[in-house]
C-alpha positions in Angstrom: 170.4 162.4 63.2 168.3 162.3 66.0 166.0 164.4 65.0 164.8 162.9 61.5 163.8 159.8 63.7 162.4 161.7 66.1 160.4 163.2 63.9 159.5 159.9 61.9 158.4 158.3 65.1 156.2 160.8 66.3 154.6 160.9 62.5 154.3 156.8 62.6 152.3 157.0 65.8 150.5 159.5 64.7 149.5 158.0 61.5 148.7 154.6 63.5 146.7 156.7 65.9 144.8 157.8 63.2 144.1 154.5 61.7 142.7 152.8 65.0 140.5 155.6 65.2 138.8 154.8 62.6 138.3 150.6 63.3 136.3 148.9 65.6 135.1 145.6 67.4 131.7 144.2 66.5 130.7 143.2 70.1 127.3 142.1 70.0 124.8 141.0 67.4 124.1 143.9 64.9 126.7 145.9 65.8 128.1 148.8 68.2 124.7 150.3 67.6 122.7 147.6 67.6 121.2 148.9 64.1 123.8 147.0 61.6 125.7 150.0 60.3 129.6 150.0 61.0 131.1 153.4 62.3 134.1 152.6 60.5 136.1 154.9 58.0 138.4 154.4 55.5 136.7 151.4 53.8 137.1 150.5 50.1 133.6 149.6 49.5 133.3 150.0 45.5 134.2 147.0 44.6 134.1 148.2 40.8 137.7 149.7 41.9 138.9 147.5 44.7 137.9 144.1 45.0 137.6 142.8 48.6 141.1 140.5 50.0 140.3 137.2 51.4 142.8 137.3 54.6 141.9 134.1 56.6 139.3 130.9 56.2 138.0 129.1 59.0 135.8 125.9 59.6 133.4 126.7 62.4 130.7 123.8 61.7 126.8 123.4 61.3 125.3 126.5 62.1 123.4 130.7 61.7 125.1 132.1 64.5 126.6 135.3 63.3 130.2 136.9 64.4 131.3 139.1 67.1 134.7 140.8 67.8 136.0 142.0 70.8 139.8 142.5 72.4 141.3 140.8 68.5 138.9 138.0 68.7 135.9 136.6 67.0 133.4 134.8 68.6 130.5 132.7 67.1 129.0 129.2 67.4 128.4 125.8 65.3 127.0 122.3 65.9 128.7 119.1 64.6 128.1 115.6 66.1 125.0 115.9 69.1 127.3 119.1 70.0 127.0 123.1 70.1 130.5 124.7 70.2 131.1 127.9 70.9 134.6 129.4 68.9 136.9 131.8 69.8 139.5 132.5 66.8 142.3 135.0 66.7 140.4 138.1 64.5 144.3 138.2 62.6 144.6 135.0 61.9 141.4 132.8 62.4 143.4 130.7 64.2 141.0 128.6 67.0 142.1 130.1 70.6 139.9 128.1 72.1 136.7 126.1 71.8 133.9 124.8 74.5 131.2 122.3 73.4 127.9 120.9 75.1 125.1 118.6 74.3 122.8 119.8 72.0 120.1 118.9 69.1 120.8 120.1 65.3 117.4 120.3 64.9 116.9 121.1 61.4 113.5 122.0 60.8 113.7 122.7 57.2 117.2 123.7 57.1 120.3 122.7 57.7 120.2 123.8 62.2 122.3 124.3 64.3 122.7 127.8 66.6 120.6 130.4 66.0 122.0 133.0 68.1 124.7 135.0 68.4 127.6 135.5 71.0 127.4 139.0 72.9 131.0 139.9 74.5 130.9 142.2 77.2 133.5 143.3 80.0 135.7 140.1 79.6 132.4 138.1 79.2 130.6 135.9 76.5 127.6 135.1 76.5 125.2 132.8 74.7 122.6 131.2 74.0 121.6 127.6 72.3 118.3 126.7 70.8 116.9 124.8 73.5 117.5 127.0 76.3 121.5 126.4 77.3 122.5 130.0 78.4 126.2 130.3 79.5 128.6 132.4 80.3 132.5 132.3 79.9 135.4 133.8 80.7 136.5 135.7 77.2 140.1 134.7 77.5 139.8 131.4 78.4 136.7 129.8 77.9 136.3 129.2 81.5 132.0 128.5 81.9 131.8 131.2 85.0 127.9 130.2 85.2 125.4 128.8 82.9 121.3 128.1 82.9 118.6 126.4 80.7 115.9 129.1 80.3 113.7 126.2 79.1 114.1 123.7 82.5 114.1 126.2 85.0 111.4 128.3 83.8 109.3 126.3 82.0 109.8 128.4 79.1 108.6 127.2 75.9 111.1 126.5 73.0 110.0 128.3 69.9 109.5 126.1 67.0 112.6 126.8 65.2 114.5 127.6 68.9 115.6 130.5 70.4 117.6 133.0 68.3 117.3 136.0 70.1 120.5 137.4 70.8 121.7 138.3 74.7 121.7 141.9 74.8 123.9 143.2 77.8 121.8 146.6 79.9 123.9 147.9 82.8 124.5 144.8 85.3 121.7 142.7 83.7 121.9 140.3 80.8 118.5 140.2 79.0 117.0 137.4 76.5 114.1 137.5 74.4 111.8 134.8 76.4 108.7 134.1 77.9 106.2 136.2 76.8 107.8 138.9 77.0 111.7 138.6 78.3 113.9 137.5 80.9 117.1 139.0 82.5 119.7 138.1 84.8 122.8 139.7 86.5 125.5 139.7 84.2 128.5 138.0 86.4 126.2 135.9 88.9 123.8 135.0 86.9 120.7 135.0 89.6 117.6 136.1 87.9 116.7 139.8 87.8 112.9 139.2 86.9 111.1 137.5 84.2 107.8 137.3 82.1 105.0 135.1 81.9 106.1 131.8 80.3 105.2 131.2 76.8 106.6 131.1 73.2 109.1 134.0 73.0 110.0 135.2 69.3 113.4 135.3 67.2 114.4 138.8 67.3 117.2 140.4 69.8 116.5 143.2 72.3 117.3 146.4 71.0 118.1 149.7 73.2 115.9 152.8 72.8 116.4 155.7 75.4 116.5 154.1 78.8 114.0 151.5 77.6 114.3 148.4 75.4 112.7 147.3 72.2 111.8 143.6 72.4 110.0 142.4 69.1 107.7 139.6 71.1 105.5 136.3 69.7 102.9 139.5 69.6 103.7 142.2 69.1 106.2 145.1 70.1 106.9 145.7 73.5 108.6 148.6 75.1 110.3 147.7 78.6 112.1 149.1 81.2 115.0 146.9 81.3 115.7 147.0 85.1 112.7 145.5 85.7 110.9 144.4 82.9 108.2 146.1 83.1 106.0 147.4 80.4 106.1 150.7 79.2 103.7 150.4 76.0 103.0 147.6 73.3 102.0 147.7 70.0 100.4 144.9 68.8 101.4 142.8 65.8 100.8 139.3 64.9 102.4 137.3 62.2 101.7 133.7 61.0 103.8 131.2 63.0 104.7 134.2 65.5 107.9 135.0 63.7 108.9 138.0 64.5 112.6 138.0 63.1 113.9 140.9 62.1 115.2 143.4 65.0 113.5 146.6 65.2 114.6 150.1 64.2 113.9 153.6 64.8 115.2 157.4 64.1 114.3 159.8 66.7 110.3 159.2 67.8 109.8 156.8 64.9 110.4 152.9 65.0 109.9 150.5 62.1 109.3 146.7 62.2 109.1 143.5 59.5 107.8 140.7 59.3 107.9 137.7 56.9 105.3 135.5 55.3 102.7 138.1 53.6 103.0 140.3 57.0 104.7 143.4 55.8 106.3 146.8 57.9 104.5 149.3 59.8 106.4 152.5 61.2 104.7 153.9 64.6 105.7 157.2 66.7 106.1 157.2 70.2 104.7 160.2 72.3 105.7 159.7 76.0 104.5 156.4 77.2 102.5 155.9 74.2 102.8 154.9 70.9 100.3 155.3 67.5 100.9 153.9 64.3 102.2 156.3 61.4 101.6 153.4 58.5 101.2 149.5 57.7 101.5 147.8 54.3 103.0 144.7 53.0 105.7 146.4 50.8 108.6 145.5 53.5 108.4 141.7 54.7 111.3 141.1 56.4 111.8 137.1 56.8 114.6 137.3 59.5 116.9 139.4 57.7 116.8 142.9 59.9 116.9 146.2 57.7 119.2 149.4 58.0 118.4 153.0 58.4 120.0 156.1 56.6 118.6 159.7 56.6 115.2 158.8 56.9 115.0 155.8 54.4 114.9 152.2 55.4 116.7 149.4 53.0 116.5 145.5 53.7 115.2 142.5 52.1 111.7 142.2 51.4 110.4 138.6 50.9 111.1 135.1 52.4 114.0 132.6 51.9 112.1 130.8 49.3 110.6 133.9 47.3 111.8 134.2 43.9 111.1 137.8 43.5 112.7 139.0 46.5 115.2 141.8 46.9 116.3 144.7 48.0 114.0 147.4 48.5 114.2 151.0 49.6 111.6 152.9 51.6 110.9 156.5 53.3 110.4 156.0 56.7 108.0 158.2 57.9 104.9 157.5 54.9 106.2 154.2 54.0 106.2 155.2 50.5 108.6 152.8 47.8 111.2 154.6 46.5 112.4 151.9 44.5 112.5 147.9 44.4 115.2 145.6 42.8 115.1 141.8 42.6 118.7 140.3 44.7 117.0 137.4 45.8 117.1 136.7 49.4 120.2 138.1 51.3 121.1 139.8 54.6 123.1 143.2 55.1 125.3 145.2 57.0 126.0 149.1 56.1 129.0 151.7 56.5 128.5 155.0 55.6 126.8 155.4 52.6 126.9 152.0 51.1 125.3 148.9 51.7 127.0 145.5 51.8 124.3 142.7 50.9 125.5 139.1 51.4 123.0 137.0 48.7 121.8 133.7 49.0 124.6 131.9 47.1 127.7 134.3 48.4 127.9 136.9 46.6 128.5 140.0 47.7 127.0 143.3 46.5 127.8 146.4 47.0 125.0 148.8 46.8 124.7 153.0 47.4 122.2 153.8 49.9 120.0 156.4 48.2 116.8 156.9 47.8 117.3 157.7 44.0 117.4 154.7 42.6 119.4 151.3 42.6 122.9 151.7 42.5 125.7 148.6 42.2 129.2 149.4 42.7 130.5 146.1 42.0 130.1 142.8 43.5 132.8 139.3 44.5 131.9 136.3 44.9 133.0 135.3 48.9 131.6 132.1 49.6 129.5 129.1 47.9 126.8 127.2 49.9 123.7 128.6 51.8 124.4 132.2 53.2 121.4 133.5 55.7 123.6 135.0 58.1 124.7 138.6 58.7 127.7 139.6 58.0 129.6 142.2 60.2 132.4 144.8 59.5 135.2 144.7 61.7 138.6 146.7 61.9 138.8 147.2 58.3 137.3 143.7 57.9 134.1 142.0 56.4 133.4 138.5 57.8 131.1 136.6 56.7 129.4 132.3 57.2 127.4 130.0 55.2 125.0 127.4 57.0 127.8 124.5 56.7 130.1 126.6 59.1 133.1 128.2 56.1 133.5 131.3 57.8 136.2 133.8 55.9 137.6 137.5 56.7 137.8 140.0 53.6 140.0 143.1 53.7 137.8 146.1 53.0 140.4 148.8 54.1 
């Protein structure tokens, strides 16, 4: 008799050994990778034959701060009343563990406000940051504030029109923002300031790793930094009206891309050494704020602004730039795993999409949320979680 058990036990764990392999935590904006795209296996992504579970609804207030997961928590933000809140909710349950609030503006220029940025989560630390400046940093567990800042008193950094929404992106000790003219970073658990740009009007994109440097999409342009001490490696120039640069950069090997909104379009350039030259520009690609994915050499995302009627999804070959097909979604934002593409429309709906360079290919779609949806979504063990702007935040079994 005992043998049988033994045997089922050892099977049971091996089984569940084999099923955590394949989930992960979503600890910072964009992803493990930075790049949107879920390492995750195992998913039921055509929805044609398996229609995505709602598991949990939460209320999480005013706001386009995306989610993050780390440790079986989520972690995002909201405004309601002359407050920000940050949230931490039990990823099983979405059940609040804990919430911490300051004084803040909604500030909606045009749209609804409330936080822009997104929480990053790193070694029993989160960190974020508000739209006028209010960085902090608690204790993951408890909410505890270990240390906090405002980026805008202390270093007379300007607030950019719509406020800061650059994500904190976590490089060794340091803890670097996208602001000033061209970044700022501090030590991780003290907080004292590593080094910092010139001050002036930062952009909206997050930091992005590339080899030992970092991408930082600025007010003008692309910079490449060392991120131990901020200084510049190359820059590519690239202006865009209102100096909204959005949409987080990408690359594949020697090749980055970048988007921009508002006519600008999408230019692809190659980096040789400490240089970099530009492979192709055109306005095919205009990323508002919603950043693109990368799959075997093709680039999907959104091309046209909030209010364009004739935007959608678009597919591109990376290295000539070349359309390899168009299809009119309306506006949305997206996440990827494996070969499909999740896009999160306007109004809630979610589409599942094949990412080929062939042609446009649905695989079924459910209808997740209602209201305003600009925000990425994120994939996280075996889940898809999703906002709208009035703060109805809901987790989707996917596996």
């Amino acid at each position: 008799m005992f043998l049988p058990k033994f045997k089922s036990l050892v099977l049971g764990l091996a089984i569940s050994t084999s099923m955590s392999a394949t989930a992960e935590d979503w600890p910072n904006f964009r992803g493990p990778s930075f790049n949107g795209v879920s390492a995750e296996k195992g998913l039921k992504l055509d929805f044609s034959k398996n229609k995505p579970k709602r598991l949990w609804r939460a209320k999480i207030n005013i706001g386009f701060s995306s989610l993050v997961t780390a440790g079986g928590k989520v972690y995002t933000m909201g405004h309601k009343s002359g407050k920000d809140y940050v949230y931490c909710l039990d990823e099983r349950t979405g059940k609040t563990v804990w919430s911490k609030s300051y004084p803040a503006e909604l500030q909606n220029n045009l749209y609804e406000g409330g936080p822009n940025a997104t929480p990053t989560v790193d070694d029993g630390r989160v960190y974020t940051l508000g739209k006028h400046g209010q960085f902090y940093c608690f204790d993951a567990r408890s909410g505890k504030i270990l240390w906090k800042k405002n980026i805008s008193q202390e270093f007379n950094y300007r607030v950019p029109e719509w406020g800061f929404s650059g994500s904190p992106y976590i490089s060794g000790d340091l803890v670097i923002l996208n602001a000033g003219v061209s970044g700022v970073a501090f030590n991780k658990k003290s907080g004292k300031v590593a080094w910092k740009s010139a001050s002036g009007a930062a952009s909206y994109a997050t930091p992005v790793p590339y080899g030992k440097s970092i991408l930082l999409f600025t007010a003008t342009g692309l910079d490449s930094l060392d991120p131990s001490s901020g200084k510049k490696v190359w820059s590519y120039p690239w202006k865009t009206s209102y100096k909204i640069n959005s949409a987080d950069p990408l690359f594949d090997k020697d090749q980055i891309f970048i988007s921009s909104g508002y006519g600008r379009g999408a230019s692809a350039v190659k980096v040789n050494g400490n240089s970099v030259n530009k492979l192709w520009e055109h306005k095919e690609m205009r990323n508002h704020f919603s950043s693109s994915v990368i799959l075997d050499g093709y680039i999907y995302g959104v091309d046209g602004n909030t209010n364009d009627r004739n935007a959608g999804l678009k597919c591109i070959e990376l290295k000539s730039g070349k359309v390899m097909w168009s299809e009119e979604t309306g506006f949305g934002s997206l996440v990827m795993a494996g070969d499909t593409i999740l896009l999160l429309r306007e109004r809630g709906q979610l589409v599942s999409v094949k990412a080929t360079p062939k042609g446009y290919e649905t695989q079924g779609k459910a209808q997740i949320l209602g209201g305003k949806c600009w925000t990425s979504p994120i994939i996280s063990n075996g889940k898809l979680l999703a906002r709208n702007a009035k703060g109805d935040l809901v987790a989707m079994k996917i596996n």
